[in-house]
PyMOL CGO cylinders between C-alpha atoms (Angstrom):
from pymol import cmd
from pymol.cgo import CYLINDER

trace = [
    CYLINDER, 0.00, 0.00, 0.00, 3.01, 2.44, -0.24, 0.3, 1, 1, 1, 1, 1, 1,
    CYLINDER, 3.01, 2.44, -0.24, 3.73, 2.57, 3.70, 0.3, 1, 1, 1, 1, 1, 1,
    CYLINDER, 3.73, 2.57, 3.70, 6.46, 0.48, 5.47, 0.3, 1, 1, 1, 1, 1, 1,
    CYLINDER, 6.46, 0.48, 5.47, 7.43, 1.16, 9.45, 0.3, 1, 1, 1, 1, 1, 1,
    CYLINDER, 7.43, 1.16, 9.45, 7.50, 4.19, 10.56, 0.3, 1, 1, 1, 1, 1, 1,
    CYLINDER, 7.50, 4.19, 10.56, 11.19, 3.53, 11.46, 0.3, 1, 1, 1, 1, 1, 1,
    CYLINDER, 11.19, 3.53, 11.46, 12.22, 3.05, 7.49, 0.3, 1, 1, 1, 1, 1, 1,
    CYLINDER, 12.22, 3.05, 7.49, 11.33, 5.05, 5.00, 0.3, 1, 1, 1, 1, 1, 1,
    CYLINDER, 11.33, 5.05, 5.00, 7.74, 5.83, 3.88, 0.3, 1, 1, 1, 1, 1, 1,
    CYLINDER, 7.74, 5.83, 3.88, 6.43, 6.68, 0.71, 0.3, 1, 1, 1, 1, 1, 1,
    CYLINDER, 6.43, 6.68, 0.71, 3.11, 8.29, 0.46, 0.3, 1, 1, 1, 1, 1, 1,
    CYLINDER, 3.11, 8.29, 0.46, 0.58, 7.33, -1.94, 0.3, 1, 1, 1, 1, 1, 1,
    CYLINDER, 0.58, 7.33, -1.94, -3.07, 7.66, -3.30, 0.3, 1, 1, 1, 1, 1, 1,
    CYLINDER, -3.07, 7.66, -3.30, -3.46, 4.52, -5.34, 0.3, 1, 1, 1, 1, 1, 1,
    CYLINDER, -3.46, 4.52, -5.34, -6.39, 4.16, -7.73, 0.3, 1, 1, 1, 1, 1, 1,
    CYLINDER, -6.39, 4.16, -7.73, -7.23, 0.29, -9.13, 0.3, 1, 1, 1, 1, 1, 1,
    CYLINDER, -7.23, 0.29, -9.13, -9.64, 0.55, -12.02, 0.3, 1, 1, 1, 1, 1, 1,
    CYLINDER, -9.64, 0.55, -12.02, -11.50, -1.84, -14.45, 0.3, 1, 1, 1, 1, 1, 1,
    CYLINDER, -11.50, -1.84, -14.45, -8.29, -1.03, -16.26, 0.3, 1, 1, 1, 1, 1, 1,
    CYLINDER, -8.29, -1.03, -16.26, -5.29, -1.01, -13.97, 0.3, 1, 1, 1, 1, 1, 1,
    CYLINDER, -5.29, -1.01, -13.97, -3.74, 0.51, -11.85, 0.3, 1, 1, 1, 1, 1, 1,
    CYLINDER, -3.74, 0.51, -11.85, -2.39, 4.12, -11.35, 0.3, 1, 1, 1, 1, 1, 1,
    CYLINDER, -2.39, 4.12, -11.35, -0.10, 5.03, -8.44, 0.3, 1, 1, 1, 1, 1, 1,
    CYLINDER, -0.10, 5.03, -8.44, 0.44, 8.94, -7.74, 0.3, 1, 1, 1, 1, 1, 1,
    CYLINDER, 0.44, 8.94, -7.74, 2.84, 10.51, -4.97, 0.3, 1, 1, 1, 1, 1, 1,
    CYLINDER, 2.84, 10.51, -4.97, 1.31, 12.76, -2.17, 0.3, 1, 1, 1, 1, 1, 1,
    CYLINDER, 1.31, 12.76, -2.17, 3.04, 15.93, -2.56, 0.3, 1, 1, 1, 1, 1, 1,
    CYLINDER, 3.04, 15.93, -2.56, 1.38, 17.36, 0.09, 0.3, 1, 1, 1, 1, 1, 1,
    CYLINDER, 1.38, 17.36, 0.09, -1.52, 17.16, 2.83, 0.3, 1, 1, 1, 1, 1, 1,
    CYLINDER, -1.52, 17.16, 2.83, -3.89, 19.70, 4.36, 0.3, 1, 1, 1, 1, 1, 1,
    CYLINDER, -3.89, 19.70, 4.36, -5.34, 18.97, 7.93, 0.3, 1, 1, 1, 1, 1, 1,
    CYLINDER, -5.34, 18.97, 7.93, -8.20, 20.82, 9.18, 0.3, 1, 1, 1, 1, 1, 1,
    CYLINDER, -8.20, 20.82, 9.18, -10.07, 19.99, 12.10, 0.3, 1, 1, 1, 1, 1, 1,
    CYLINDER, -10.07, 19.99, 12.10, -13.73, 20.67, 12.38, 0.3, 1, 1, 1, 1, 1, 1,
    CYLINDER, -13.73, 20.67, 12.38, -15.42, 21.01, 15.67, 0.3, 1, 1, 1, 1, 1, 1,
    CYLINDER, -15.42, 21.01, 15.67, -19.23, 20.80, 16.07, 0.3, 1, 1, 1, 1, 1, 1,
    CYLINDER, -19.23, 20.80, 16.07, -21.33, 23.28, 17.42, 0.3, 1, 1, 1, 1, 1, 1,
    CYLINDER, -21.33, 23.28, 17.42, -23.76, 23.01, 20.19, 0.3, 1, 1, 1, 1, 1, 1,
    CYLINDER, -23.76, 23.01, 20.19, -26.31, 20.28, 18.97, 0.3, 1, 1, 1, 1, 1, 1,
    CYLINDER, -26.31, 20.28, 18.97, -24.55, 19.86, 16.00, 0.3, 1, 1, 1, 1, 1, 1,
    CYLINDER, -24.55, 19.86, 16.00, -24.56, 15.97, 14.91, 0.3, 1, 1, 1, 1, 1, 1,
    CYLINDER, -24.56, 15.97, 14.91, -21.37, 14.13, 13.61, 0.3, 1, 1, 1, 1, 1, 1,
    CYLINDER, -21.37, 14.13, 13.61, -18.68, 15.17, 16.43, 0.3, 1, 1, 1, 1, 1, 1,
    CYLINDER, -18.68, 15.17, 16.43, -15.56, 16.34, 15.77, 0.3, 1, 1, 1, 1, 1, 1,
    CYLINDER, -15.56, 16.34, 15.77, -14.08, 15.61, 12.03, 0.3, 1, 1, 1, 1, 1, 1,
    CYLINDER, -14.08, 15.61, 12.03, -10.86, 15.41, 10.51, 0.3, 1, 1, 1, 1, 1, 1,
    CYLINDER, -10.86, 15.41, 10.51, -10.41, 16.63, 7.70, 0.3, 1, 1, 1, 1, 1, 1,
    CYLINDER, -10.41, 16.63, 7.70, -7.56, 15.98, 5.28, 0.3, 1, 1, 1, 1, 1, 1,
    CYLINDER, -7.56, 15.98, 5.28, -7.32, 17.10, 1.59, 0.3, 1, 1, 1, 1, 1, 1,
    CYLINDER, -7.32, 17.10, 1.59, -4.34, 15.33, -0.21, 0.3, 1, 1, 1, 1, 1, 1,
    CYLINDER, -4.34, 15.33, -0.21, -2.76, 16.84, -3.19, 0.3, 1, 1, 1, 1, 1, 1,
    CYLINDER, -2.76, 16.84, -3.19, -0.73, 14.93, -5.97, 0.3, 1, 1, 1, 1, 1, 1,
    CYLINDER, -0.73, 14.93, -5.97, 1.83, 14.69, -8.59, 0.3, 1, 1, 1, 1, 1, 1,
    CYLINDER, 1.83, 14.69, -8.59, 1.52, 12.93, -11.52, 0.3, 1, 1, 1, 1, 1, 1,
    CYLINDER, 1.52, 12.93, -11.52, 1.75, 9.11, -11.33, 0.3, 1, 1, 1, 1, 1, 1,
    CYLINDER, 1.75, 9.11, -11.33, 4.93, 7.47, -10.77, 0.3, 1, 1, 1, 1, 1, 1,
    CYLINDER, 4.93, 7.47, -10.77, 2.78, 4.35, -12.42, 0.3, 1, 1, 1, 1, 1, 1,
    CYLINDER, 2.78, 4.35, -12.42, 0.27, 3.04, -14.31, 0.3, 1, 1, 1, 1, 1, 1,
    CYLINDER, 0.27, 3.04, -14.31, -1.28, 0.08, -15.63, 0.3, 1, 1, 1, 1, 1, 1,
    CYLINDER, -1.28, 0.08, -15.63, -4.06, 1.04, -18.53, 0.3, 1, 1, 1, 1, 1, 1,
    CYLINDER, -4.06, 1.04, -18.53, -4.40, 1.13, -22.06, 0.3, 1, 1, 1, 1, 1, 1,
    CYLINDER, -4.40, 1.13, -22.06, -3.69, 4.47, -23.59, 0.3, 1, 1, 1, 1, 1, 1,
    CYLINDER, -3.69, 4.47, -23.59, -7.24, 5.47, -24.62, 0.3, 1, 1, 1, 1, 1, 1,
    CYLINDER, -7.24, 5.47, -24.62, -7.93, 4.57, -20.36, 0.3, 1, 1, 1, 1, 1, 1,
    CYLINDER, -7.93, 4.57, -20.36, -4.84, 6.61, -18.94, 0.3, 1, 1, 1, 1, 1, 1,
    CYLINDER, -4.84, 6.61, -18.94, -5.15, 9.04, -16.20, 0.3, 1, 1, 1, 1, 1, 1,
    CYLINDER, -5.15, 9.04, -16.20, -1.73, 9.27, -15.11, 0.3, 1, 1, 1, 1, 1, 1,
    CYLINDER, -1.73, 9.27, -15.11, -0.74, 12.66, -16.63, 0.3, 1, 1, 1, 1, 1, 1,
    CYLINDER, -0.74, 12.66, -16.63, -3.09, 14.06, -13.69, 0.3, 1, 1, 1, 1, 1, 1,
    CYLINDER, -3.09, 14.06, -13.69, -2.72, 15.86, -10.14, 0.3, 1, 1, 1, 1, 1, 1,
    CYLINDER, -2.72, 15.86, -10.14, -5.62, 13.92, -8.31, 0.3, 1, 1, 1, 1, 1, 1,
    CYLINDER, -5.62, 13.92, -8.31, -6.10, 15.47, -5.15, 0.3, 1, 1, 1, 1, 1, 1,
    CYLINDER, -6.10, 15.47, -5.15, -8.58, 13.32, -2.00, 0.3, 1, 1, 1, 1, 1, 1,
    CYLINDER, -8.58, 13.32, -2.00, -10.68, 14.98, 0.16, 0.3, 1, 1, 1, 1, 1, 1,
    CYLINDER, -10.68, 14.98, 0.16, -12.27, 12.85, 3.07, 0.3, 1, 1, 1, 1, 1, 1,
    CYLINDER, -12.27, 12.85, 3.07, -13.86, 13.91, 6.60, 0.3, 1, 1, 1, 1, 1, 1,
    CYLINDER, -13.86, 13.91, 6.60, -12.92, 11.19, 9.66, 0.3, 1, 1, 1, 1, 1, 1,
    CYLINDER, -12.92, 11.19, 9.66, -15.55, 11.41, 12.64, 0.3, 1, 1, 1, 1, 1, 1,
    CYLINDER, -15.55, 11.41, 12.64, -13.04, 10.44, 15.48, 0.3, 1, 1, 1, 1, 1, 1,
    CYLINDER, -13.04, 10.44, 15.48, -13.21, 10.72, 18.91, 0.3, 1, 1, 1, 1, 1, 1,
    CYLINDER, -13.21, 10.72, 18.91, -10.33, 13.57, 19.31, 0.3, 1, 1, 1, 1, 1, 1,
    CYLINDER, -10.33, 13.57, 19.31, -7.48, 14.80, 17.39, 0.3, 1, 1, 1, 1, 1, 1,
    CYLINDER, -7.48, 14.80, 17.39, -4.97, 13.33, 19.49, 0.3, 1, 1, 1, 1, 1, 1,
    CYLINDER, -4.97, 13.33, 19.49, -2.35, 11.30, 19.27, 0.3, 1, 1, 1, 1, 1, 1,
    CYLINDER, -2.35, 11.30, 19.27, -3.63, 8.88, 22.31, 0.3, 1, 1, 1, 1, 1, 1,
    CYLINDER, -3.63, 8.88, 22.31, -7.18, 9.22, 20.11, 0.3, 1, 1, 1, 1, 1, 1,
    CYLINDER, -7.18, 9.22, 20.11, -5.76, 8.23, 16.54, 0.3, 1, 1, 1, 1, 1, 1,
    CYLINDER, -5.76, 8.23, 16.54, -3.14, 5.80, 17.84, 0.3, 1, 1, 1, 1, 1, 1,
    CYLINDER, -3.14, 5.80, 17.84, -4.17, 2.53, 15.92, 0.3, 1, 1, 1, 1, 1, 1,
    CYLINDER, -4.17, 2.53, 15.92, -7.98, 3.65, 15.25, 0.3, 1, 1, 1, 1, 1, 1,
    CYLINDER, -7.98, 3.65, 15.25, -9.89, 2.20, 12.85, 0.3, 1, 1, 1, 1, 1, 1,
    CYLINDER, -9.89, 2.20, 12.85, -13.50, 3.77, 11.87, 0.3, 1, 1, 1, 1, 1, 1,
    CYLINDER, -13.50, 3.77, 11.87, -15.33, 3.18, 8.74, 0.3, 1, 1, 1, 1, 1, 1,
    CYLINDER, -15.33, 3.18, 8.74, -17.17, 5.30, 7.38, 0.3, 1, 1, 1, 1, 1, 1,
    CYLINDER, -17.17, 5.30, 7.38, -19.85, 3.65, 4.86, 0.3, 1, 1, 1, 1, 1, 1,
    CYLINDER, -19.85, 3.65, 4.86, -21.81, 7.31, 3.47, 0.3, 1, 1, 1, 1, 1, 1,
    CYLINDER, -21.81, 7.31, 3.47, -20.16, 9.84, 1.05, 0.3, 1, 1, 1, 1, 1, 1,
    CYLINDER, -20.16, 9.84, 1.05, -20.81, 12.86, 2.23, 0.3, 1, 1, 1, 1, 1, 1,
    CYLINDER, -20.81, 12.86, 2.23, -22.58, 14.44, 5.75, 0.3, 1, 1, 1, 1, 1, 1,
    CYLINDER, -22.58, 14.44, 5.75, -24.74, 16.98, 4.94, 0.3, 1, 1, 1, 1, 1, 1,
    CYLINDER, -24.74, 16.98, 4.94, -25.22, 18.61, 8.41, 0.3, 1, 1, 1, 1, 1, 1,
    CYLINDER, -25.22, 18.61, 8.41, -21.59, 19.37, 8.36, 0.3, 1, 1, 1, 1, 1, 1,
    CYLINDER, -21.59, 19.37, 8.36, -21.40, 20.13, 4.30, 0.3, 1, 1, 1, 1, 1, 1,
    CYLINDER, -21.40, 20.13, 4.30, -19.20, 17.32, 4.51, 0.3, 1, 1, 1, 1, 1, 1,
    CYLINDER, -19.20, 17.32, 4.51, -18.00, 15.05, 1.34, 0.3, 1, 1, 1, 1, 1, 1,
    CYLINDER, -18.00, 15.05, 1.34, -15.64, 12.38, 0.61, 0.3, 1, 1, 1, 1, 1, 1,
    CYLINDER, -15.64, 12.38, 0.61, -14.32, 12.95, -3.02, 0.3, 1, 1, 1, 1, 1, 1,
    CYLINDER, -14.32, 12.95, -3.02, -11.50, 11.52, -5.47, 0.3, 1, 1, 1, 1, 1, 1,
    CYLINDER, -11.50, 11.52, -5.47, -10.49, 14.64, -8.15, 0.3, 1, 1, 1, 1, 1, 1,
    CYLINDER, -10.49, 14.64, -8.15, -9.30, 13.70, -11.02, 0.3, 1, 1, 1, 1, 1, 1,
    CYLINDER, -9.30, 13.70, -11.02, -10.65, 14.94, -14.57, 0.3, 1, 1, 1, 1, 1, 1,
    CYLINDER, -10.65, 14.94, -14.57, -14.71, 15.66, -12.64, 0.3, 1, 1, 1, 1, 1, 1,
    CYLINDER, -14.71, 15.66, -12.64, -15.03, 15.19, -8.66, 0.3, 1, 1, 1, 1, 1, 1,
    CYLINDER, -15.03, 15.19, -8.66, -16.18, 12.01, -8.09, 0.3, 1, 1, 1, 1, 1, 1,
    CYLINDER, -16.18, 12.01, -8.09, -17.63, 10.79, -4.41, 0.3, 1, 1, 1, 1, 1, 1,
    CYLINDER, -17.63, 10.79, -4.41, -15.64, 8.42, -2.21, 0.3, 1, 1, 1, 1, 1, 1,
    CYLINDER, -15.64, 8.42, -2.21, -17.84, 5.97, -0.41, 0.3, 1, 1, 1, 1, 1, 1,
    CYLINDER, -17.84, 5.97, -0.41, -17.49, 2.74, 2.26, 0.3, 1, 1, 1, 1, 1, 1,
    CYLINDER, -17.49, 2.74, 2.26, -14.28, 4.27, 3.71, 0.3, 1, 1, 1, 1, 1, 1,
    CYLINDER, -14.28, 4.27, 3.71, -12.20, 2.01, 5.59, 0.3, 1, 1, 1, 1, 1, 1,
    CYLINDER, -12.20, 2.01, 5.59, -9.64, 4.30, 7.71, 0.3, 1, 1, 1, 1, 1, 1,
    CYLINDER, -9.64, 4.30, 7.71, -7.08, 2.34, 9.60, 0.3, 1, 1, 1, 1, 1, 1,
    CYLINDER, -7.08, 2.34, 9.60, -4.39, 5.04, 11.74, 0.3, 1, 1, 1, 1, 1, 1,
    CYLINDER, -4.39, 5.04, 11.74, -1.16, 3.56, 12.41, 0.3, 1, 1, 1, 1, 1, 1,
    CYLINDER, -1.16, 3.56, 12.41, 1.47, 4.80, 14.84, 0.3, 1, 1, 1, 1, 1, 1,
    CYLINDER, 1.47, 4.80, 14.84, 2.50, 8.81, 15.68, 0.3, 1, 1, 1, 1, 1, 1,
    CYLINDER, 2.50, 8.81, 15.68, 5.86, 9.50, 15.03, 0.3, 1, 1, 1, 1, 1, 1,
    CYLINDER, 5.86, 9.50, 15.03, 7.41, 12.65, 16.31, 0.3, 1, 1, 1, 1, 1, 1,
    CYLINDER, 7.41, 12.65, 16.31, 4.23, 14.53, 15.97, 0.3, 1, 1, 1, 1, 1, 1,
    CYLINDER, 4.23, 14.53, 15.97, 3.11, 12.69, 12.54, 0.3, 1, 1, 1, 1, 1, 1,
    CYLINDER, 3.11, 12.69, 12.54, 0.41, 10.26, 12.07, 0.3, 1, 1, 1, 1, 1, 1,
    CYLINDER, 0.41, 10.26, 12.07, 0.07, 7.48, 9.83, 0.3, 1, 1, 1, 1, 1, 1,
    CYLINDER, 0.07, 7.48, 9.83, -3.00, 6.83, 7.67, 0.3, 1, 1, 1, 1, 1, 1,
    CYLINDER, -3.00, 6.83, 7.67, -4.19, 4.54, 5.57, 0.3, 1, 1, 1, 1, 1, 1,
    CYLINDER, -4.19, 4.54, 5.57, -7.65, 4.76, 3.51, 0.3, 1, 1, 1, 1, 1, 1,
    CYLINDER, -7.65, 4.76, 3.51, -9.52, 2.25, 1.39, 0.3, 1, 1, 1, 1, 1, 1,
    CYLINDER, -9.52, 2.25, 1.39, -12.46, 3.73, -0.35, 0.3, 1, 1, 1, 1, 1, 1,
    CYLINDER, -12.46, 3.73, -0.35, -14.60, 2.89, -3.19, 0.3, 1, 1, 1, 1, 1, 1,
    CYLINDER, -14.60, 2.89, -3.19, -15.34, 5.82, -6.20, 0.3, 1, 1, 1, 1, 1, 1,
    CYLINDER, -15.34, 5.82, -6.20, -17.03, 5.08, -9.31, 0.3, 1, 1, 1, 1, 1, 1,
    CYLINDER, -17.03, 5.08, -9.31, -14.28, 5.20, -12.49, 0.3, 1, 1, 1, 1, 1, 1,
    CYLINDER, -14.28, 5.20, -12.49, -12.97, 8.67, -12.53, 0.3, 1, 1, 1, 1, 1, 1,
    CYLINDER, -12.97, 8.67, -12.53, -12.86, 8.28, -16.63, 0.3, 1, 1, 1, 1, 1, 1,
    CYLINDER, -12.86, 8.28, -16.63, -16.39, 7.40, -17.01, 0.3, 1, 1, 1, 1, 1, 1,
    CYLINDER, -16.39, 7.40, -17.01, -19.00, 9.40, -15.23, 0.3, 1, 1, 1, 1, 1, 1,
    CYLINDER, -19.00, 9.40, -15.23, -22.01, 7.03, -16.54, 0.3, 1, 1, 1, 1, 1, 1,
    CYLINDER, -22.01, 7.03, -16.54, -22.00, 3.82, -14.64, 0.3, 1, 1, 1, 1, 1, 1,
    CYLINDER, -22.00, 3.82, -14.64, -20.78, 1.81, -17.47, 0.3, 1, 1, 1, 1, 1, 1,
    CYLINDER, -20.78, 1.81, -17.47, -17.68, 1.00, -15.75, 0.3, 1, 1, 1, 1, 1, 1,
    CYLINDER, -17.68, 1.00, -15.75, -17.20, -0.79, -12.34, 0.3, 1, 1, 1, 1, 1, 1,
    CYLINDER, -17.20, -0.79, -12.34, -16.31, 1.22, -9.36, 0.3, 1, 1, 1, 1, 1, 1,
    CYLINDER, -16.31, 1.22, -9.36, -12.84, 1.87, -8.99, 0.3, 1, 1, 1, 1, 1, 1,
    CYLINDER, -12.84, 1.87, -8.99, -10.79, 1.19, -5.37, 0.3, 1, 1, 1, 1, 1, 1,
    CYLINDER, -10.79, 1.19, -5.37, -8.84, 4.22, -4.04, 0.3, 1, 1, 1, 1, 1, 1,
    CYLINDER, -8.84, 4.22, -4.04, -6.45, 3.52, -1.41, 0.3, 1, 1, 1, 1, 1, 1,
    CYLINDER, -6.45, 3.52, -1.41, -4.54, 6.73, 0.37, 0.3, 1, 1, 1, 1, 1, 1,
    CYLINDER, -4.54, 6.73, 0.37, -1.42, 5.49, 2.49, 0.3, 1, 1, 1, 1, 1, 1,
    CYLINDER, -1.42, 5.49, 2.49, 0.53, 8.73, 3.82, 0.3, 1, 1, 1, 1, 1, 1,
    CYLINDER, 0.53, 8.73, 3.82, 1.50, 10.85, 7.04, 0.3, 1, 1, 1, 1, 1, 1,
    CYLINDER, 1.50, 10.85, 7.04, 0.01, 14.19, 8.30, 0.3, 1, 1, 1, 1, 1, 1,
    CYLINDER, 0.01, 14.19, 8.30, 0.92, 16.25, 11.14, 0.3, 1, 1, 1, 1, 1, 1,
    CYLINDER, 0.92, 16.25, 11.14, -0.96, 16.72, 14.57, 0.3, 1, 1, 1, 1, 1, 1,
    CYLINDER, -0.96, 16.72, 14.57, -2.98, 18.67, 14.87, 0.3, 1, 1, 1, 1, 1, 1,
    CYLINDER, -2.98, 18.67, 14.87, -1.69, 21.13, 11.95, 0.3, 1, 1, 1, 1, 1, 1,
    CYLINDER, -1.69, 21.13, 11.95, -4.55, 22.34, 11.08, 0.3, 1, 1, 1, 1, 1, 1,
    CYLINDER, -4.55, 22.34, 11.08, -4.61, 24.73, 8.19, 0.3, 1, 1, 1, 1, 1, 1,
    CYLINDER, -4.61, 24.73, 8.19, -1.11, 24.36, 7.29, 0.3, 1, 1, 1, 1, 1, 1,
    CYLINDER, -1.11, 24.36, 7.29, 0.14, 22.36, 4.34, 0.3, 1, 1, 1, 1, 1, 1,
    CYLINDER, 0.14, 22.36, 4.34, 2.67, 20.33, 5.12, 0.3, 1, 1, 1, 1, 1, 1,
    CYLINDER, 2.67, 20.33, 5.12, 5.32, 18.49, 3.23, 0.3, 1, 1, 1, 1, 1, 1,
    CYLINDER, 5.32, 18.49, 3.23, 5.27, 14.64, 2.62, 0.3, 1, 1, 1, 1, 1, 1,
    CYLINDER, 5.27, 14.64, 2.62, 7.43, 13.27, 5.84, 0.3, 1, 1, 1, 1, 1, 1,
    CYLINDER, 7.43, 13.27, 5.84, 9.99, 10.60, 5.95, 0.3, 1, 1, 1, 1, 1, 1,
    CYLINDER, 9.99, 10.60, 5.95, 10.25, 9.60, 9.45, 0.3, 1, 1, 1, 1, 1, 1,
    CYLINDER, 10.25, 9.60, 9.45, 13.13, 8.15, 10.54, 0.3, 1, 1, 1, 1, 1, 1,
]
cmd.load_cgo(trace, "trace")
């Protein structure tokens, strides 16, 4: 998935397996924002992170098919308990719906169109000085055909962000 420890180097990724192949793009950067409800508000607090890309390092499709020449970018919203380190530490939450609309809330995959992410599976791994480790599985229907006429396409995000850094772009980080 584009992760190894924490202790070795890490490369971070936004993988996208289509009826086609496979396309691998680097995260050049990540966005964390952290949204806190207000009184009454339903959903708790959510994390939001908003992953920019480069163009793919790889990809397995047919020319006519190809979407590697692209800067995706991810957007997804994580209902978790805190933004903590103690919180996040080895959490997993899934997260089956696209978007929230109390909160204005939506999972999406950008490629050519936005497309919505659905069924998340978020799995956090370890903090390392101040960085978390994330990994998300999510389904999106084929960013190259907007119709149905494809099968859905798996997206799966593996990549660090900083705590609680919210607002700032940070680099990718190589802990180590």
């Amino acid at each position: 998935m584009g992760t190894s420890s924490a202790a070795g180097a890490t490369v971070a990724t936004v993988q996208v397996d289509r009826f086609c192949g496979r396309a691998v793009f680097p995260v050049e950067g990540v966005e964390v924002y952290v949204s806190e409800p207000d009184e009454g508000e339903p959903g708790g607090v959510l994390l939001n992170l908003e992953l920019r890309c480069g163009p793919a390092t790889s990809e397995e499709a047919p020319e006519d098919e190809r979407i590697g020449w692209t800067r995706p970018g991810v957007e997804v919203w994580i209902p978790v308990p805190a933004v903590t380190a103690d919180a996040l530490a080895e959490l997993t939450v899934h997260v089956p719906w696209p978007y929230l609309d109390a909160r204005d809330a939506r999972h999406r995959l950008y490629v050519f169109e936005h497309e919505d992410l659905w069924d998340l599976e978020v799995r956090f791994g370890g903090v390392v000085a101040g960085m978390c480790q994330v990994v998300i599985v999510a389904t999106a229907q084929d960013p190259n055909h907007y119709d149905g006429s494809k099968p859905p396409s798996t997206v799966t995000v593996a990549a660090w962000f900083a705590l609680p850094g919210a607002g700032q772009a940070e680099p990718v980080p190589q802990p180590g």
